[in-house]
VOLO-897482 format. One record per residue: residue number from 1; residue in three letters; x, y, z of N, C-alpha, C in turn. Coordinates in pm, whole numbers. Layout:
REM VOLO-897482
R vodren fidren    n_X    n_Y    n_Z   ca_X   ca_Y   ca_Z    c_X    c_Y    c_Z
R    NUM    ALA      X      Y      Z      X      Y      Z      X      Y      Z
...
This chain:
REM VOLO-897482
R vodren fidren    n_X    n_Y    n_Z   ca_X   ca_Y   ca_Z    c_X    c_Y    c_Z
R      1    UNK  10845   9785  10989  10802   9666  10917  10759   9700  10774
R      2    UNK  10685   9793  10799  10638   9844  10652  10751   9893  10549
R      3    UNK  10835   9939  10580  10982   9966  10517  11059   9874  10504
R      4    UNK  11005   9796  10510  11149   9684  10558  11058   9564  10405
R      5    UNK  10945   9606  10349  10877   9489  10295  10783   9426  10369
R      6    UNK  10715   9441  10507  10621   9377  10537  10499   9353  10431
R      7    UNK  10432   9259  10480  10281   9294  10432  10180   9375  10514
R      8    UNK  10077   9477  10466  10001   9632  10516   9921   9501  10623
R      9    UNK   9865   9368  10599   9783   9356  10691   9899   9291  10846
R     10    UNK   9993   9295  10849  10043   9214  10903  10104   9335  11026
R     11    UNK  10116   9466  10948  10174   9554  11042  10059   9610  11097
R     12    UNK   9932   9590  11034   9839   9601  11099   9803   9544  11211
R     13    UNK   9809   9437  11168   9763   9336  11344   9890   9334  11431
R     14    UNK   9984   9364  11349  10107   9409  11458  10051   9490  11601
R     15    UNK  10040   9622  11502  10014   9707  11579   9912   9745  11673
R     16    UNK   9769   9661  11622   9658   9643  11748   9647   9530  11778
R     17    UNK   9776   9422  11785   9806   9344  11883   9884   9393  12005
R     18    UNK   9955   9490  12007  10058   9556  12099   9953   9639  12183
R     19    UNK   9867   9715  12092   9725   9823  12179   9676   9717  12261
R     20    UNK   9651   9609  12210   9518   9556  12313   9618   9479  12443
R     21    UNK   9733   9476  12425   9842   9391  12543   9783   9534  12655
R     22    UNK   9818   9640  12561   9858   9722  12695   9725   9780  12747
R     23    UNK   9609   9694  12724   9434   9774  12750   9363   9870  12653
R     24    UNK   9426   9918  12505   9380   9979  12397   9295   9897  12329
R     25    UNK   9147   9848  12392   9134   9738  12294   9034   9810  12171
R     26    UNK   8988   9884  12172   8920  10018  12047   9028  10042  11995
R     27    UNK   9139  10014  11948   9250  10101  11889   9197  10058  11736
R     28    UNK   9218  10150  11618   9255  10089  11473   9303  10154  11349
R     29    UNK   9376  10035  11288   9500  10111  11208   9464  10074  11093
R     30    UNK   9495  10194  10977   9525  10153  10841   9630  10137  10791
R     31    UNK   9629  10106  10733   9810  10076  10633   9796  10066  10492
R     32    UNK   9873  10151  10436   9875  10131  10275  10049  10166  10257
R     33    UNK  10099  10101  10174  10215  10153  10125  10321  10243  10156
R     34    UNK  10223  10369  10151  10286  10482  10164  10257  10560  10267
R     35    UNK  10174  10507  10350  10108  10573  10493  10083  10454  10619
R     36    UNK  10057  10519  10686   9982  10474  10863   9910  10529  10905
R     37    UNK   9780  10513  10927   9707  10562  11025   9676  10520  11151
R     38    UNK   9682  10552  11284   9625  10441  11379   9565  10613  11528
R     39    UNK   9437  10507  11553   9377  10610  11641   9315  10493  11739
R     40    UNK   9325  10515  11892   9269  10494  11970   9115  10598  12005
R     41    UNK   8997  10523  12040   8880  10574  12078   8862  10618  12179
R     42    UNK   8853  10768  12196   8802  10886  12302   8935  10860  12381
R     43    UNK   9033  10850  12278   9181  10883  12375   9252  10976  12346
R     44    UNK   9325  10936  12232   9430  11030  12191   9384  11085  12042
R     45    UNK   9456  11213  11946   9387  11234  11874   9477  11167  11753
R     46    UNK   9419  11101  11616   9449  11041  11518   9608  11059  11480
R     47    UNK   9723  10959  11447   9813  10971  11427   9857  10938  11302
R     48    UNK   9896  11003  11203   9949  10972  11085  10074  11008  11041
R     49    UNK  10092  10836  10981  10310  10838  10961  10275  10823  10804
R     50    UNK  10390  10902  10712  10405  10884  10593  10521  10813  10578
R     51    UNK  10511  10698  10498  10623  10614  10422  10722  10660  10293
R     52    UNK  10787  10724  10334  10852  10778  10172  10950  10631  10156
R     53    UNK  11055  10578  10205  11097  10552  10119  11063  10374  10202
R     54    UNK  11094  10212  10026  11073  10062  10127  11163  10035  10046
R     55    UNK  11194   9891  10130  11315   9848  10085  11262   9668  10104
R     56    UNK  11381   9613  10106  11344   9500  10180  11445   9412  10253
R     57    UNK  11364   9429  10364  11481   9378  10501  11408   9283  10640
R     58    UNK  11347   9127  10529  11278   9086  10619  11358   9049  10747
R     59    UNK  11473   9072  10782  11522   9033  10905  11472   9142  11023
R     60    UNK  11422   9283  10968  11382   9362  11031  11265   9243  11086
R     61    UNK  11204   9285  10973  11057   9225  10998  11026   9098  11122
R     62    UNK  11125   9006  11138  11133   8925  11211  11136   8966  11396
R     63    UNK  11249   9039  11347  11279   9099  11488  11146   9179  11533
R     64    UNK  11106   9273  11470  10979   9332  11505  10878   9235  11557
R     65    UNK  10873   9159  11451  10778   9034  11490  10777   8947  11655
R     66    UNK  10897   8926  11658  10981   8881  11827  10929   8974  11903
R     67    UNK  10964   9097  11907  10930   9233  11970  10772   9209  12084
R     68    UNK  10665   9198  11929  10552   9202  11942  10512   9112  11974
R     69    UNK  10582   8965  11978  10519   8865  12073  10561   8859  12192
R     70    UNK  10674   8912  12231  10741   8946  12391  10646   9020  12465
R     71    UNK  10601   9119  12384  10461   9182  12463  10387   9156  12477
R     72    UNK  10294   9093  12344  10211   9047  12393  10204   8919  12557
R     73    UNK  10323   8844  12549  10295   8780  12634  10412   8807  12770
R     74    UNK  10386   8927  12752  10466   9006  12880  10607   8989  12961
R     75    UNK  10662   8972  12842  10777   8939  12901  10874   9009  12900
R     76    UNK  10875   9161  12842  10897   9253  12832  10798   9371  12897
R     77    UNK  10869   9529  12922  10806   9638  12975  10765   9714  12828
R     78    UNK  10727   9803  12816  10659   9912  12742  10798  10018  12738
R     79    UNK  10870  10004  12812  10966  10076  12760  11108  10034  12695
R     80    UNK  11122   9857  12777  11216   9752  12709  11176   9732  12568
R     81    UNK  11035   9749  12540  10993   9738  12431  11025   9842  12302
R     82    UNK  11027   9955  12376  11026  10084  12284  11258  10107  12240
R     83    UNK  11279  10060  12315  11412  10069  12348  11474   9949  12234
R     84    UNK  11408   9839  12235  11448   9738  12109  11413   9774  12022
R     85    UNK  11303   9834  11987  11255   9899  11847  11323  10027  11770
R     86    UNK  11374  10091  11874  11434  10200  11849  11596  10138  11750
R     87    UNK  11604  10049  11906  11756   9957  11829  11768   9870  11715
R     88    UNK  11672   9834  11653  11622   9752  11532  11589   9827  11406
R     89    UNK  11521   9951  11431  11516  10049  11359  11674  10150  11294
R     90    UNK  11749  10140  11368  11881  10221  11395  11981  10147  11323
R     91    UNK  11938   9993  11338  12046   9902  11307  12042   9853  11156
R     92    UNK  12085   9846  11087  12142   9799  10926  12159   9645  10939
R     93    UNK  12016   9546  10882  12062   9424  10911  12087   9379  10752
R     94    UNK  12088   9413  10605  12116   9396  10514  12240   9351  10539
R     95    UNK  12280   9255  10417  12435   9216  10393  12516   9332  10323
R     96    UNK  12635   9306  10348  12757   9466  10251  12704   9431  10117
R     97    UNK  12731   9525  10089  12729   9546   9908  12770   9482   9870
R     98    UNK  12921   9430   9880  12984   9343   9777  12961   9187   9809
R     99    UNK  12865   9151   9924  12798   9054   9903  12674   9033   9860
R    100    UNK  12614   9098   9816  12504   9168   9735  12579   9120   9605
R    101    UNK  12641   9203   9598  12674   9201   9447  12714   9047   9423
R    102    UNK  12823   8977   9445  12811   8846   9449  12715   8725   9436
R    103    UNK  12623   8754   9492  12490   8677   9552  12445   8698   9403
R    104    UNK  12425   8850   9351  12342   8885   9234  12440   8790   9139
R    105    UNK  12506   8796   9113  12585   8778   8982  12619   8595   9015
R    106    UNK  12610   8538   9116  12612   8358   9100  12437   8372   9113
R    107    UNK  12375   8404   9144  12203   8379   9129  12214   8397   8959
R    108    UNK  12249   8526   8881  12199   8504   8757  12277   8410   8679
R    109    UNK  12394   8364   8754  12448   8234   8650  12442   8107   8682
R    110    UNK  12326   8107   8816  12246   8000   8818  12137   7993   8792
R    111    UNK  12050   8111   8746  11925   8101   8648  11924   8007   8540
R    112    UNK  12064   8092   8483  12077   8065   8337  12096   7928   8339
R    113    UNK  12126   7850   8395  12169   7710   8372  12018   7651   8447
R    114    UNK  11897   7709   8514  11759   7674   8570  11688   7673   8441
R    115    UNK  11694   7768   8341  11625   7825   8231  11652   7706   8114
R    116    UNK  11783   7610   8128  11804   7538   8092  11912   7591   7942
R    117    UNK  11953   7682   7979  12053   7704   7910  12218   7646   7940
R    118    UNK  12313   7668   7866  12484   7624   7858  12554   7603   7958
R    119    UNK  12661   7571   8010  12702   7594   8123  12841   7652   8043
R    120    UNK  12825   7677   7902  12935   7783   7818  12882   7924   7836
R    121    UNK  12743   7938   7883  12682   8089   7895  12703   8130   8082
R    122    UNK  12747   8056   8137  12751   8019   8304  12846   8167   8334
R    123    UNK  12975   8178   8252  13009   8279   8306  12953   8404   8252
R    124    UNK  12959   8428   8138  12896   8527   8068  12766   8596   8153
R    125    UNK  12664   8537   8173  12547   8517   8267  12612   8637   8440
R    126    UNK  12687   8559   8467  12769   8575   8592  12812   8712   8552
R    127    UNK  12870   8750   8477  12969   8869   8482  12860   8973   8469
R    128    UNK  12784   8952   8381  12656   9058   8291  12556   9077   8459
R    129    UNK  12531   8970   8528  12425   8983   8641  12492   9093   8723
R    130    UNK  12617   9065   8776  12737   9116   8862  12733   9281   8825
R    131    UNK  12782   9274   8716  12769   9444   8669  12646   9492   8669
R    132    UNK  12539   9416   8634  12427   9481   8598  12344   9562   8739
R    133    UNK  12389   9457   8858  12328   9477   8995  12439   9604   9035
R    134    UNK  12557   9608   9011  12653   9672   9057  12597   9856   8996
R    135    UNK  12551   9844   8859  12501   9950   8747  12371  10022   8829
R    136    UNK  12277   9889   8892  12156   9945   8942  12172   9975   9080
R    137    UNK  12290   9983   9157  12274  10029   9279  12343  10124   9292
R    138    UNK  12431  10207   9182  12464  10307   9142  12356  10433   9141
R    139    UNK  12328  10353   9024  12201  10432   8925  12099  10481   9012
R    140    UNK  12044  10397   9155  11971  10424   9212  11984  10570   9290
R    141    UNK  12101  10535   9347  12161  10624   9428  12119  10775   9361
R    142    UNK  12221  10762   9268  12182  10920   9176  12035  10953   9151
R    143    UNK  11998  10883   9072  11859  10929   9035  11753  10904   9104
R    144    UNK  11714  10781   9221  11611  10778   9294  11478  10744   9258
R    145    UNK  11474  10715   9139  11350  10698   9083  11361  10533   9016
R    146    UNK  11313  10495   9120  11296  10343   9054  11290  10265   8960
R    147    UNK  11194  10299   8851  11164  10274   8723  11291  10302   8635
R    148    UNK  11331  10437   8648  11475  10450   8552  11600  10388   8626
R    149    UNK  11565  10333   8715  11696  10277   8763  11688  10107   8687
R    150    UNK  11536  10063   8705  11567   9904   8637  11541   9939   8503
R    151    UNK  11468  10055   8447  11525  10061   8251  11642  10018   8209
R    152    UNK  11701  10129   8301  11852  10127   8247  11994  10034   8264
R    153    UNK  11957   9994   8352  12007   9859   8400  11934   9736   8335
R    154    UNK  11804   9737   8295  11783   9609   8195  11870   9652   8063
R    155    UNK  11857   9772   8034  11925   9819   7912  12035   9762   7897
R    156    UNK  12119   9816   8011  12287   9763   8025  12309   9672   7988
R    157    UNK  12224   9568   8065  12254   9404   8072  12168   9354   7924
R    158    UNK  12112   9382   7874  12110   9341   7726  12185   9400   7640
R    159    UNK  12280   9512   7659  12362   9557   7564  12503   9456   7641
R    160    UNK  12537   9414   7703  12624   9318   7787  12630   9208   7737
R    161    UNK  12498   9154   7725  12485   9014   7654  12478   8978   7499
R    162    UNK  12464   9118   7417  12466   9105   7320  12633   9092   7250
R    163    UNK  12703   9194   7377  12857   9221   7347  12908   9059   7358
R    164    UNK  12857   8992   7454  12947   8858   7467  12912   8752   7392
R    165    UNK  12778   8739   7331  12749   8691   7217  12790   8712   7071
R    166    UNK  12816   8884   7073  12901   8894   6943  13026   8895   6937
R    167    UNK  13094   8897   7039  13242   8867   7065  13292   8687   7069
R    168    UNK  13197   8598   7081  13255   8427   7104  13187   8403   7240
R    169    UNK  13214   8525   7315  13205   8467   7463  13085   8398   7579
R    170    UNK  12963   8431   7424  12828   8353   7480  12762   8288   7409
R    171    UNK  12648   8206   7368  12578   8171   7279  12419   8209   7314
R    172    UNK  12365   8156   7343  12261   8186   7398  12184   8324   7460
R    173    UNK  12149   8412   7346  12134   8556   7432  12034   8530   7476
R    174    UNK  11901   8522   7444  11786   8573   7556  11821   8410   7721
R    175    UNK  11850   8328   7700  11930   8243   7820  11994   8403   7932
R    176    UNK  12081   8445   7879  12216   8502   7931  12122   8615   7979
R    177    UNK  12050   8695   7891  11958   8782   7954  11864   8804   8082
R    178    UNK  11744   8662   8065  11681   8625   8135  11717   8584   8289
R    179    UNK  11852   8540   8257  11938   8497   8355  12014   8646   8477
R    180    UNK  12016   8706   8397  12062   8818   8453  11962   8963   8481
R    181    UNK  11869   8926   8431  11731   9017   8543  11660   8950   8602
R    182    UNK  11666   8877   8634  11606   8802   8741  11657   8862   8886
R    183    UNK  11738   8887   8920  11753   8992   9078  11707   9090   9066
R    184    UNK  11630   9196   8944  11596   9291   8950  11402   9258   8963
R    185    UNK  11424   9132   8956  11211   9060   8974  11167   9059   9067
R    186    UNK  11053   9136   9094  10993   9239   9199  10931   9089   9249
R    187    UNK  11024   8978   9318  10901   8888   9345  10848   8899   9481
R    188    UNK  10878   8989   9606  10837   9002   9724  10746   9077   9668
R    189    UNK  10732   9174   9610  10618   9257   9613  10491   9194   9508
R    190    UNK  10532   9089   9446  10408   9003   9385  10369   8924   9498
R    191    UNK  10431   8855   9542  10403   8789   9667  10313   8890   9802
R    192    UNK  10343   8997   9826  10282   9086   9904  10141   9083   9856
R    193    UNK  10150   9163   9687  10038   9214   9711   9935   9130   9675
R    194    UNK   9982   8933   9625   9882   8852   9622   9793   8840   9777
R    195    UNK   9938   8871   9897   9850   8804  10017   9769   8911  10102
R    196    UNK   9796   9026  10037   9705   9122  10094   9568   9099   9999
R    197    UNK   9540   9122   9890   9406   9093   9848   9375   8985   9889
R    198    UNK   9393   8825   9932   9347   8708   9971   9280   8792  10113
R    199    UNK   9358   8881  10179   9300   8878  10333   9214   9019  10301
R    200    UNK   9178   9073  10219   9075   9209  10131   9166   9302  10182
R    201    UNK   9235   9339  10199   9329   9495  10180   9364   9492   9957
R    202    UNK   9223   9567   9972   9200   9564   9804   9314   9717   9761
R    203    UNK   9319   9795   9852   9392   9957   9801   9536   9910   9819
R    204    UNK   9590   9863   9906   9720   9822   9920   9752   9716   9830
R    205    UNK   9702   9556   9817   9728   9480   9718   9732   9546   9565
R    206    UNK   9626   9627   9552   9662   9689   9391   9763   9795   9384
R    207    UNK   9732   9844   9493   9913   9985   9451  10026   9883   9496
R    208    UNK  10056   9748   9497  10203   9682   9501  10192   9616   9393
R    209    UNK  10024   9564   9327  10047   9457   9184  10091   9610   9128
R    210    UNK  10041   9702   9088  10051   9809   9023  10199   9839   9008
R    211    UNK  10324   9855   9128  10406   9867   9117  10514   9746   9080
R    212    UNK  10476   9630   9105  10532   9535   9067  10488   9555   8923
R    213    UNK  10391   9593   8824  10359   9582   8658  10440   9696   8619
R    214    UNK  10466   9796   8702  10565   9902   8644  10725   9861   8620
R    215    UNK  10751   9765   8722  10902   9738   8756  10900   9622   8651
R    216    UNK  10821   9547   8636  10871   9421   8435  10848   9492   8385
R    217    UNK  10800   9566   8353  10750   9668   8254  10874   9750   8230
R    218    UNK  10946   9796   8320  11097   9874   8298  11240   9784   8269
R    219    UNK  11198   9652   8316  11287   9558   8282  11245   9522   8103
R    220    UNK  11150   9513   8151  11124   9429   7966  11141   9528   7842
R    221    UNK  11127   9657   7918  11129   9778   7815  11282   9799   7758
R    222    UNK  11345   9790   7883  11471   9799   7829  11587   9697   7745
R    223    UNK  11559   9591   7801  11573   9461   7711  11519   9507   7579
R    224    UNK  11371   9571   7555  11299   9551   7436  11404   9636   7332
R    225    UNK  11425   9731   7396  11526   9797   7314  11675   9745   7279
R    226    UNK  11741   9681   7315  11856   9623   7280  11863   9567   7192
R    227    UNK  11701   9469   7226  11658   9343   7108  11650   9430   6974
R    228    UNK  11543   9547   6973  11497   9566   6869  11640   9599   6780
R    229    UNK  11740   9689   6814  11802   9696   6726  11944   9604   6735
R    230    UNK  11924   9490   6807  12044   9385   6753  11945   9308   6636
């Protein structure tokens, strides 16, 4: 769940909702980001999982969610249980890439026309989003480091939009722009880490606002540069 984009309090009560089904009712877990902790009292000794890498795959999340209400209300075994999780975990519920890519590239050339820009910038918008998502799931791959993956890909896509603006083929650059980083806008993880501070998970809500201010921050940086010298 936590990989998949959950929210830290949610895999929390996940998880000492499942302890107390099965008589763990002392069990308790932390969750931050990048870790798990969970220990049952005068049972077993403290267990800690590290999170290296999240993504987001709320369909995981759902299924997990199903999982944990089957148990709780017993309609499942402890090992039917462990056996779906295993299979949910194993399984790839994301869409293919090249519907990804699609999705990205008509979302940013339906921004652009939300933003209230052309429906002469509609394709332009479209082609620049398309490549740009296509650039950052490249980019990722190789380098792995998040931040330089949406620099450089905001980069792209403002050197993209500037090309089709100075060629005839757009009018409207910051429209065509705006329009086309918008799939790279960290909005699950603004959304996360508003609803973890509402419920006080204060360490987790600030290391996701924190990483959500790094990720505009690499979008806008790189845009900033295109701008400055067109």
């Amino acid at each position: 769940m936590l990989q998949s984009g959950a929210e830290t309090y949610r895999v929390e009560d996940t998880m000492m909702r499942i302890a107390a089904t099965y008589g763990f009712e002392n069990s308790h877990s932390y969750v931050t980001p990048t870790g798990i902790i969970f220990a049952v009292d005068q049972m077993e000794a403290t267990r800690i999982i590290r999170i290296t890498e999240r993504s987001t795959d709320l369909q995981k999340v759902t299924l997990v969610n199903s999982v944990s209400r089957s148990i709780a209300s017993r309609e499942i075994t402890l090992q039917q249980a462990n056996e779906e999780l295993q299979k949910i975990e194993s399984t790839t519920h994301a869409y293919p890439i090249f519907i990804q890519i699609a999705a990205a590239a008509i979302s940013s050339a339906c921004f652009l026309i939300m933003f209230k820009g052309g429906w002469y910038d509609f394709l332009s918008a479209l082609v620049t989003g398309g490549l740009g998502f296509v650039f950052f799931i490249y980019v990722n791959r190789v380098v792995n480091i998040k931040f330089f993956s949406e620099f450089l890909t905001s980069f792209l896509i403002g050197l993209l939009a500037v090309i089709f603006v100075k060629t005839g083929m757009g009018q409207e650059l910051d429209k065509i722009i705006i329009g086309s980083v918008m799939p790279l806008v960290p909005g699950l993880l603004i959304t996360n880490a508003v609803r973890d501070l509402m419920v006080g998970h204060l360490v987790s809500g600030l290391s996701k606002g924190a990483e959500a201010f790094l990720t505009a921050f690499a979008i806008g940086a790189g845009v900033a540069v295109v701008i400055t010298f067109y």
